[in-house]
C-alpha positions as CSV (number, residue, x, y, z in Angstrom):
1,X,-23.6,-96.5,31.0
2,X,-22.4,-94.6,34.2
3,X,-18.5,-94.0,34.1
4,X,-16.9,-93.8,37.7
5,X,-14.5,-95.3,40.6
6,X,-18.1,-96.4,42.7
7,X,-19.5,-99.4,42.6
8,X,-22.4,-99.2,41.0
9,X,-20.7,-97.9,37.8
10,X,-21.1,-99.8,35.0
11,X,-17.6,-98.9,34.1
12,X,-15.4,-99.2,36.8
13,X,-11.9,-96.5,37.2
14,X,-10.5,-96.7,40.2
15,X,-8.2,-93.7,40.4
16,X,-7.3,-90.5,42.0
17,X,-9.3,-88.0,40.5
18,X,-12.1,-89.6,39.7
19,X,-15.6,-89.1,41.0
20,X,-18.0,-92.3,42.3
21,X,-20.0,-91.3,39.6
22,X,-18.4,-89.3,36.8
23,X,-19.9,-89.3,33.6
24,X,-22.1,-91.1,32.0
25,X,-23.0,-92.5,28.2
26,X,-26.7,-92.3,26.6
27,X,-26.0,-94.6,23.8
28,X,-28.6,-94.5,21.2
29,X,-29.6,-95.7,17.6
30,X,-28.0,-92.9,15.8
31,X,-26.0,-91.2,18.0
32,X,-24.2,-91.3,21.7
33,X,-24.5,-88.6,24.3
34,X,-21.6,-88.0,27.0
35,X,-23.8,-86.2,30.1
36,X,-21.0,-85.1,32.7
37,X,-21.3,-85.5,36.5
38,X,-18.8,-84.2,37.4
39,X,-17.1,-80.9,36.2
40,X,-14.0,-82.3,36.1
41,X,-15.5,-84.3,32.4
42,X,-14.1,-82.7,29.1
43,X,-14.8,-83.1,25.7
44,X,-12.3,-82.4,23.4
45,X,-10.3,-78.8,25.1
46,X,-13.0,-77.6,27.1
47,X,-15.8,-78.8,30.1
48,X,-19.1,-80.0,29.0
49,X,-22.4,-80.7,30.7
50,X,-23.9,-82.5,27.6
51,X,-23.2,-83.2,24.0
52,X,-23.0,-86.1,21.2
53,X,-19.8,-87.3,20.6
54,X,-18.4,-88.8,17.4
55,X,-15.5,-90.6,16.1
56,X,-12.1,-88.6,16.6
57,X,-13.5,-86.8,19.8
58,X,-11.4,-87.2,23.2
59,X,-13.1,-87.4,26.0
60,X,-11.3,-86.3,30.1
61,X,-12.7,-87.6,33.1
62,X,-9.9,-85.8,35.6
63,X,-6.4,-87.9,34.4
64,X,-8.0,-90.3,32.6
65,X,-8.1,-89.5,28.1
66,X,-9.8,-91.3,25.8
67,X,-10.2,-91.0,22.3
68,X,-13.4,-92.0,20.2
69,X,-13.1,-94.5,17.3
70,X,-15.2,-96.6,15.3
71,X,-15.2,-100.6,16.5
72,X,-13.4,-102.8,14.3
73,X,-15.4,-106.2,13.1
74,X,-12.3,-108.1,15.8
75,X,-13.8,-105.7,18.6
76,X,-17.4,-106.7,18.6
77,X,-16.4,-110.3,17.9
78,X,-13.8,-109.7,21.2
79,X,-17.0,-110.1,23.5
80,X,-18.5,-113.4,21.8
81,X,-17.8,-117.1,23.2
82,X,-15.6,-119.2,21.1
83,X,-17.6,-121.6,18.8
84,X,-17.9,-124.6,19.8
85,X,-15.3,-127.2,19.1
């Protein structure tokens, strides 16, 4: 999954300070990998180039923070079409 503000990111930010192609995700069976783009990409309170992350973990791409958390059962239903009626 490439993170980015250019268009052929699969996740889409569209802000000052981020590259066209920023980071991306290498999501796996067992475990996820963040691979940095750019340098600007931090995990946790320092730069990486490449490393798992796990639940708790903040992630920087320039202004932008997230943290890491497990899905709740509502999340992965989020994405599903109503049943029918």
């Amino acid at each position: 999954i490439r993170l980015g503000s250019g268009p052929d990111c699969q996740v889409r930010l569209e802000i000052d300070g981020i590259a066209a192609e920023h980071a991306a995700l290498l999501v796996g069976t067992h475990r996820t990998i963040l691979r940095a783009i750019d340098p600007r990409t931090w995990l946790n309170d320092g730069p990486t180039r490449e490393t798992a992350i796990r639940v708790g973990d903040r992630i920087a791409l320039g202004p932008l923070i997230f943290r890491i958390r497990r899905a709740t059962a509502d999340d992965l239903l989020a994405g599903w079409p109503a049943p029918p009626t």
